[in-house]
C-alpha positions as CSV (number, residue, x, y, z in Angstrom):
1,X,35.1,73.3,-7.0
2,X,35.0,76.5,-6.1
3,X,35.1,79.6,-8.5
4,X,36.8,83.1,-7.9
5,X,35.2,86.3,-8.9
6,X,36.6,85.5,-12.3
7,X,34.3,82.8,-13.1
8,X,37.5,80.3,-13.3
9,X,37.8,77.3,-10.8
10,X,39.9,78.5,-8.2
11,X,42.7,76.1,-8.5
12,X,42.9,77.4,-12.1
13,X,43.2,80.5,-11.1
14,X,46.0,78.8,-8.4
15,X,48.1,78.0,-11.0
16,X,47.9,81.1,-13.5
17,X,48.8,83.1,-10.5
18,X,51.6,80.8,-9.6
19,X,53.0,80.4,-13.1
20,X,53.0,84.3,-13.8
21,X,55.0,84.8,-10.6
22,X,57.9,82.3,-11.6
23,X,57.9,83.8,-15.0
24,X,58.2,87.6,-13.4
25,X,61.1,86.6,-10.6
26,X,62.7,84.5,-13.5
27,X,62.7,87.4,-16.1
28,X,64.0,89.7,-13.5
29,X,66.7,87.2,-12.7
30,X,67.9,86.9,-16.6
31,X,68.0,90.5,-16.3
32,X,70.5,91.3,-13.2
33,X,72.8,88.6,-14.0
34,X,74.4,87.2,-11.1
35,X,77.3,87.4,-9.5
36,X,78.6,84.5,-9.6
37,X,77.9,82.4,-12.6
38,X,78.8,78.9,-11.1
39,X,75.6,79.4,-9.1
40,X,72.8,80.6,-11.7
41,X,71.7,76.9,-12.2
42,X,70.7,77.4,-8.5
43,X,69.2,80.7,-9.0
44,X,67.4,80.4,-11.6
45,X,65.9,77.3,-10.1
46,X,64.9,78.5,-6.7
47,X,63.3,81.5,-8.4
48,X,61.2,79.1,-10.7
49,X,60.6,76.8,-7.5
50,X,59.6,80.0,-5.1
51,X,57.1,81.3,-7.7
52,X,55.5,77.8,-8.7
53,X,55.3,77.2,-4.9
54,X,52.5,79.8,-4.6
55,X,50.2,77.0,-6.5
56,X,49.6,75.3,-2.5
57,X,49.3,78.5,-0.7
58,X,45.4,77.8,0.1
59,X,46.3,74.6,1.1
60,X,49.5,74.0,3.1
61,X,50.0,78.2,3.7
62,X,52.4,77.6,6.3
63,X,54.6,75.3,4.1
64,X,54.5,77.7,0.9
65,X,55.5,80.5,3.6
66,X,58.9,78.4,4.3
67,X,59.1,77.8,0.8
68,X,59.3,80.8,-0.5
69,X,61.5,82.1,2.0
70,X,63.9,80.0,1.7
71,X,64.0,80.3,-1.9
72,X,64.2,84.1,-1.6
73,X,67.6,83.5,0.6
74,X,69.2,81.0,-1.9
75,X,68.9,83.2,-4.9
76,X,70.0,86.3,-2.7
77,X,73.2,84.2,-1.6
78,X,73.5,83.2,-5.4
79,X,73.8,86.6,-6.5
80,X,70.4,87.4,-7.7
81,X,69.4,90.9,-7.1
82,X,65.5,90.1,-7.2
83,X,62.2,91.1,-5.2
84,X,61.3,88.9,-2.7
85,X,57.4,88.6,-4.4
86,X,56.5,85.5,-4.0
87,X,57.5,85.5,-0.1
88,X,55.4,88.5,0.1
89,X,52.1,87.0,-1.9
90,X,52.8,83.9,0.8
91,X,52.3,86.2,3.9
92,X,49.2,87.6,2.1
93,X,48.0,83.6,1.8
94,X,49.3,83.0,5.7
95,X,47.5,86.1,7.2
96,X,44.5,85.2,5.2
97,X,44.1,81.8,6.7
98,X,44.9,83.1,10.5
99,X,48.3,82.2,10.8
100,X,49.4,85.7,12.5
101,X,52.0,84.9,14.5
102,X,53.5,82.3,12.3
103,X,54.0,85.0,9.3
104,X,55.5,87.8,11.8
105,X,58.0,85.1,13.1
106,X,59.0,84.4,9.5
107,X,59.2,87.9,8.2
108,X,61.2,89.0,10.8
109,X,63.7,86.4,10.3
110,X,63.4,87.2,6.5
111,X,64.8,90.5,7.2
112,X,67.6,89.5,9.5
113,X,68.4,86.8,6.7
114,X,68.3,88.4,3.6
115,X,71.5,90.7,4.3
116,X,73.6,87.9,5.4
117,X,72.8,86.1,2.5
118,X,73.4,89.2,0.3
119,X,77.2,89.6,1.9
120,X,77.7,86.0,0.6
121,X,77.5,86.9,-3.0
122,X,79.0,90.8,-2.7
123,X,81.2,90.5,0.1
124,X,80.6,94.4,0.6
125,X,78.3,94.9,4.0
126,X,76.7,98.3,2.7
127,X,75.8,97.0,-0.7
128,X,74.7,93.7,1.0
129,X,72.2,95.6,2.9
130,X,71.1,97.9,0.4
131,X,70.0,94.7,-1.5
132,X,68.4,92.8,0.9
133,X,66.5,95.8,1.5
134,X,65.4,96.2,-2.6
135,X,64.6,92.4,-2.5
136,X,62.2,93.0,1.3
137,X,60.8,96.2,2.2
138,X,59.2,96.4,5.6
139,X,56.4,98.4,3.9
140,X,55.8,95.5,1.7
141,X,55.2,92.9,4.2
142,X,53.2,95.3,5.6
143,X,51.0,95.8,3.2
144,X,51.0,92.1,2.7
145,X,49.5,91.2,5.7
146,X,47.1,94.2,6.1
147,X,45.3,92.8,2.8
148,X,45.2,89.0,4.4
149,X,44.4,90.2,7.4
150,X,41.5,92.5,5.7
151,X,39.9,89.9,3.5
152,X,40.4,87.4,6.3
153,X,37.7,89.7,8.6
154,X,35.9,90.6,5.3
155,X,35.3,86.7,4.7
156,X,35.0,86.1,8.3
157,X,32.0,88.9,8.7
158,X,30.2,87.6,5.6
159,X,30.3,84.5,7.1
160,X,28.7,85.2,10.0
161,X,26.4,87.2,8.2
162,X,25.3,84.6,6.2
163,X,25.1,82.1,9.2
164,X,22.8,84.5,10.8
165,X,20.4,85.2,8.0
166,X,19.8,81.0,8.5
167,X,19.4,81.1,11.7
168,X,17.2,84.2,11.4
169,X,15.0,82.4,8.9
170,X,14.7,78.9,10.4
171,X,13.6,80.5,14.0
172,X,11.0,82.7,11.7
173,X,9.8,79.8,10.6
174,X,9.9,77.9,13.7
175,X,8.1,80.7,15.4
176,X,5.3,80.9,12.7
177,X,4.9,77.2,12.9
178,X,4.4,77.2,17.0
179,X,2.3,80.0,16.8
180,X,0.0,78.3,14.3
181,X,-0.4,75.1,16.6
182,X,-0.9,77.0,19.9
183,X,-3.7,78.6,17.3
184,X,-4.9,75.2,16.6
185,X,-4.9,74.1,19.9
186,X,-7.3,77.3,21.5
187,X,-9.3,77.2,18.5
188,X,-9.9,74.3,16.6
189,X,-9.5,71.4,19.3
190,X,-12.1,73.6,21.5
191,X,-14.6,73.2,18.2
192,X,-14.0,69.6,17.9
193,X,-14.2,68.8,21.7
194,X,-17.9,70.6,21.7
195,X,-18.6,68.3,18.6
196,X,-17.5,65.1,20.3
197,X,-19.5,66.1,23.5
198,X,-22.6,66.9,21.8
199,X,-22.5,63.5,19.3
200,X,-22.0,61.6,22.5
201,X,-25.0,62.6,24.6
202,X,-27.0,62.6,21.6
203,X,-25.7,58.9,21.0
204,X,-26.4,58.1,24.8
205,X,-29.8,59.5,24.2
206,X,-30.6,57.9,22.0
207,X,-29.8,54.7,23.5
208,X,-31.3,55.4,26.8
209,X,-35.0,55.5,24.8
210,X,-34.3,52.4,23.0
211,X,-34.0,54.2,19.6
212,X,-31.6,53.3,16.7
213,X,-28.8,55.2,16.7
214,X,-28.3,56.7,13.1
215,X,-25.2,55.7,11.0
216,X,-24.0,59.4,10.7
217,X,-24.3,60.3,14.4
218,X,-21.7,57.4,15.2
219,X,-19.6,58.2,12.3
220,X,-19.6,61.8,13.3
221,X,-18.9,60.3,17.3
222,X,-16.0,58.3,16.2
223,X,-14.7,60.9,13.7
224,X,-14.8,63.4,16.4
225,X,-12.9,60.9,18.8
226,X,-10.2,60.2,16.5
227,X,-9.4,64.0,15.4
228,X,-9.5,65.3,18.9
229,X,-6.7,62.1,19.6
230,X,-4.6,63.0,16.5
231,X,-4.1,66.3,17.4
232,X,-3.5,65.9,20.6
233,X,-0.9,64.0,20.1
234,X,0.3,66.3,17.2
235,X,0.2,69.6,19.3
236,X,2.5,67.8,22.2
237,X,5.0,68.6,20.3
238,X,3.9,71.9,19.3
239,X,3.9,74.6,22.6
240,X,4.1,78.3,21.8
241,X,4.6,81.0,24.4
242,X,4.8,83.8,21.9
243,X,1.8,85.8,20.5
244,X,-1.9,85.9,21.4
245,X,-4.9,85.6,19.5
246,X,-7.4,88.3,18.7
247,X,-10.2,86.8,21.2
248,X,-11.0,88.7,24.6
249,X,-13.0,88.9,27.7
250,X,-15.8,90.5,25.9
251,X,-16.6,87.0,24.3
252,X,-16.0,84.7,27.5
253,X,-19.8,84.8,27.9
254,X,-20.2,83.8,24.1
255,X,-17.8,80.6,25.5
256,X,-19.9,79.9,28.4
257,X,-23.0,79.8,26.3
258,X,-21.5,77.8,24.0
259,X,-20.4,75.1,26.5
260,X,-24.4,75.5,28.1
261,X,-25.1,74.2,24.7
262,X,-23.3,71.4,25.0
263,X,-24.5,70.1,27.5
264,X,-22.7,71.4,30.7
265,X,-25.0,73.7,32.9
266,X,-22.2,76.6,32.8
267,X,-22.5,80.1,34.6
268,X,-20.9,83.2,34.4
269,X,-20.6,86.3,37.0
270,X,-18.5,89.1,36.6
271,X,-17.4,91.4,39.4
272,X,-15.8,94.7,40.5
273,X,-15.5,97.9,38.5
274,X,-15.2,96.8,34.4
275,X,-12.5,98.9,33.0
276,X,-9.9,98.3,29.9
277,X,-7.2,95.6,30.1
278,X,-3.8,95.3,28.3
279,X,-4.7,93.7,25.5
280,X,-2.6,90.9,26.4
281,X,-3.9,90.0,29.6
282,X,-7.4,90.7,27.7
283,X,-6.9,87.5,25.7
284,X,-4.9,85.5,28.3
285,X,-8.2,85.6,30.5
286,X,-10.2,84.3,27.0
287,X,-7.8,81.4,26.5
288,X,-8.2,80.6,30.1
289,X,-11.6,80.3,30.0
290,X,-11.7,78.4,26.8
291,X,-8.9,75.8,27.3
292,X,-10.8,75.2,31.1
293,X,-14.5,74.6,29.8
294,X,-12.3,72.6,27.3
295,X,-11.0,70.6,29.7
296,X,-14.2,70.2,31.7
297,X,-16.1,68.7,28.3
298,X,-13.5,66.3,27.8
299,X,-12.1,65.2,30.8
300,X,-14.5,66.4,33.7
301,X,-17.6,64.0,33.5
302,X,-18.9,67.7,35.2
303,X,-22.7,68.8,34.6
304,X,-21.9,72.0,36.1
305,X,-19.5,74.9,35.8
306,X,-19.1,78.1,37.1
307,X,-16.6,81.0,35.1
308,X,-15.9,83.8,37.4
309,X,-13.8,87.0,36.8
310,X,-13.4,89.8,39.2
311,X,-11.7,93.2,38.8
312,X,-9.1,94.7,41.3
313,X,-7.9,97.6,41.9
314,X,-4.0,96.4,40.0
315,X,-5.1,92.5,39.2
316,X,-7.8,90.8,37.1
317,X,-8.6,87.0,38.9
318,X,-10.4,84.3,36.6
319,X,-11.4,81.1,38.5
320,X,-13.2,78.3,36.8
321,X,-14.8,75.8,39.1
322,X,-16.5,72.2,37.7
323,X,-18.2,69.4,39.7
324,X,-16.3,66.6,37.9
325,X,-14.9,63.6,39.2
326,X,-11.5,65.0,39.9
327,X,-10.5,64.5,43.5
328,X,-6.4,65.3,45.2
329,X,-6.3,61.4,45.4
330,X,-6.4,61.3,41.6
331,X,-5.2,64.7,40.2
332,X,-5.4,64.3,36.4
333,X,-2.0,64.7,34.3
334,X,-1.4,67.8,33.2
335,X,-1.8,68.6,29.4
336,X,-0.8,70.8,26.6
337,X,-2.9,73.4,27.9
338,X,-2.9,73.5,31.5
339,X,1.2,74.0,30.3
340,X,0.5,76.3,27.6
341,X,-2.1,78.4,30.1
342,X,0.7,78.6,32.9
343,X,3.2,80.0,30.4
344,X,0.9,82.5,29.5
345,X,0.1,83.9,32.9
346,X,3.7,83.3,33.9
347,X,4.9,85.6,31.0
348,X,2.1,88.7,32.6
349,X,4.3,88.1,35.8
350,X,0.9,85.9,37.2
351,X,0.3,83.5,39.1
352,X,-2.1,80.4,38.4
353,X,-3.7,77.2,40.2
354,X,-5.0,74.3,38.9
355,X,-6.1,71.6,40.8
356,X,-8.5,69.0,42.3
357,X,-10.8,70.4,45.2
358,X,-10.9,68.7,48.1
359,X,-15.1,68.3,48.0
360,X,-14.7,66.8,44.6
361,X,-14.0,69.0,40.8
362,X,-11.6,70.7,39.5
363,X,-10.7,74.4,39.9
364,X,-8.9,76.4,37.7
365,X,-7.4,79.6,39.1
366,X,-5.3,82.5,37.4
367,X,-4.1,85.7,39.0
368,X,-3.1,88.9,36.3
369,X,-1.2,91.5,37.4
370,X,-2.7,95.3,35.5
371,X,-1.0,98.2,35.4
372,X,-3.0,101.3,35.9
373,X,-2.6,104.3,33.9
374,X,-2.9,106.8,36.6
C-alpha cells in the first residue's frame, strides 16, 4: 500500500480526510439552521454523505465528482447555507487524475444549479443568488483545479524523470557491456587464435617426424579450440559500434610480426607521405589489420600475407591480401568481425571490401576518409 508524505497508508489518510470534511460541512450545517425544518433529516444527511464520499476520490474520481455535487444541491434546496467543500476537494481529485473536461462540464453546471436550488428554500431570487454564490465561488474552483492540475504535471514530470534515469542506466550498462565484448573480441580472441595456430603446427610437426606428441601440447590444442568456439559464439551476440581502443597504426607492424611468428610468412609496406591521423581512424586501421591476420590464421589455410597502407592526400587505404583457399565460388560467411570492421569504417564515412579474389585468397580492403588541417 502506498504511503503519503505523512508516513500513513494512503487509504488511511483517505478516510481521515474524508471523515473531517463531513464533520466540518455537518457542524456548519447545525450552525445555520435551515429553513425549513421538515427537510434537515435530508440535509444533514447529504452533508454527511457529500463529505464521506471523498473516501473514493482516487479511485472512482469521476463518480465522487457527481456525488458531491449533487449532495451540495440537495442541502442548498433544503435550506442549508453551507460551502460547497467537498465538491471543491472533488475537482482537485478529478483534475489530478486528468479528467479536465469532465470537471469544467460539472462546475459549470454547479454554478448554474446552485441558485435554482437556493430559490427553492428562500423563495427570494437576490438572496438565492447571494447563497449559491457563499456556498461556490468561481475563485474556488479555480483554485481547485490549478492545484490538481499542478500536482498532476508535478507527478507526471517526476515520472518521467524517474523513467529516464532507468533507461539512462540500463543503456549505460548495455553500452559498457558491448564495449567490453567488441574489446574481447580485437584483443583476446586474436591471442587465442595465435595460440591455437601455433599448438597446431607444432602438433603437425611433430607428427610429420614420427615423434610423440606431448600430453600438454594437445591439451593446450584442444583447449585453445574450444575457447576460440565459446567465444565466438558468445561475442555473436555481443557487436559494439561505439568506442575504440587505445591500439594504432604505429603497432600494425608489431601485428604483422606477430602473425610471422605464427607461422604465416606476413609482410608489411607502407606508402606515401606519413603524417598524423584522427585518432579514430588511427585505431580503425589497427583493428583492421588485426581482425584480418585474425581471420587469415583461422580460416585462410594462407602461408602468405601481405598488409599494406598507403597515405593520400584526404584518405588513408589499408588492404590485406592472403593466399588462402578462398575463391568467389566459395566466399566464406561473414563473421563478427568482418561485421564489426564494416561498422567501423562505415561510421568514418568509409568505404570497405572484403572478398574472395578471383586468382585464389582473400582480400581485405578499407578506404578512410582524413580531414586535413589546412
Amino acid at each position: 500500500m502506498s504511503r503519503r508524505w505523512t508516513g500513513l497508508p494512503a487509504g488511511v489518510m483517505d478516510w481521515a480526510i474524508a471523515v473531517g470534511v463531513a464533520t466540518a460541512l455537518l457542524i456548519t450545517g447545525v450552525s445555520a439552521r435551515p429553513a425549513t425544518g421538515d427537510l434537515a433529516p435530508l440535509g444533514y444527511a447529504l452533508l454527511a454523505v457529500g463529505g464521506l464520499a471523498l473516501v473514493a476520490r482516487r479511485r472512482a474520481p469521476v463518480p465522487v465528482l457527481a456525488v458531491t455535487g449533487l449532495c451540495a444541491v440537495g442541502y442548498q434546496a433544503a435550506g442549508f447555507d453551507v460551502p460547497a467543500v467537498a465538491f471543491l476537494f472533488a475537482v482537485y481529485a478529478a483534475v489530478r487524475a486528468g479528467h479536465r473536461a469532465v470537471t469544467i462540464a460539472a462546475s459549470l453546471a454547479m454554478l448554474a444549479a446552485l441558485p435554482l436550488a437556493a430559490l427553492l428554500s428562500l423563495h427570494d431570487t437576490a438572496e438565492a443568488f447571494a447563497q449559491a454564490r457563499g456556498a461556490l465561488e468561481l475563485a474556488w474552483l479555480i483554485a481547485a483545479g490549478a492545484a490538481g492540475e499542478a500536482l498532476r504535471q508535478a507527478e507526471r514530470r517526476a515520472d518521467e524523470a524517474e523513467r529516464t534515469r532507468e533507461e539512462t542506466a540500463r543503456r549505460r550498462a548495455d553500452e559498457e557491456r558491448l564495449h567490453i565484448a567488441r574489446e574481447l573480441h580485437d584483443s583476446l580472441v586474436h591471442q587465442i587464435s595465435i595460440i591455437k595456430v601455433q599448438s597446431e603446427v607444432a602438433v603437425h610437426v611433430a607428427r610429420r617426424r614420427g615423434e610423440q606428441v606431448p600430453e600438454a601440447l594437445l591439451a593446450i590444442q584442444q583447449a585453445a579450440r574450444e575457447a576460440t568456439r565459446e567465444l565466438r559464439a558468445t561475442l555473436e551476440a555481443l557487436r559494439d559500434d561505439d568506442t575504440a581502443p587505445p591500439r594504432g597504426l604505429d603497432d600494425v607492424a608489431e601485428l604483422v610480426e606477430r602473425a610471422g611468428s605464427a607461422g604465416l610468412s606476413a609482410a608489411l609496406t607502407i606508402e606515401g607521405p606519413q603524417h598524423d591521423l584522427p585518432a579514430a581512424v588511427d585505431r580503425t586501421v589497427y583493428r583492421i589489420v588485426q581482425e584480418s591476420l585474425t581471420n587469415i590464421a583461422r580460416h585462410a589455410a594462407a602461408t602468405k600475407a601481405t598488409v599494406r597502407i598507403e597515405y593520400g592526400a584526404d584518405a588513408v587505404t589499408v588492404r590485406v591480401d592472403d593466399d588462402g583457399a578462398a575463391t568467389p565460388a566459395v566466399a566464406p560467411a561473414p563473421g563478427v568481425g568482418l561485421l564489426g570492421m564494416g561498422e567501423r569504417v562505415t561510421a568514418l564515412g568509409g568505404r570497405l571490401r572484403a572478398e574472395p579474389r578471383t586468382g585464389g585468397g582473400f582480400t581485405v580492403h578499407a578506404e578512410l576518409p582524413v580531414e586535413r588541417t589546412p
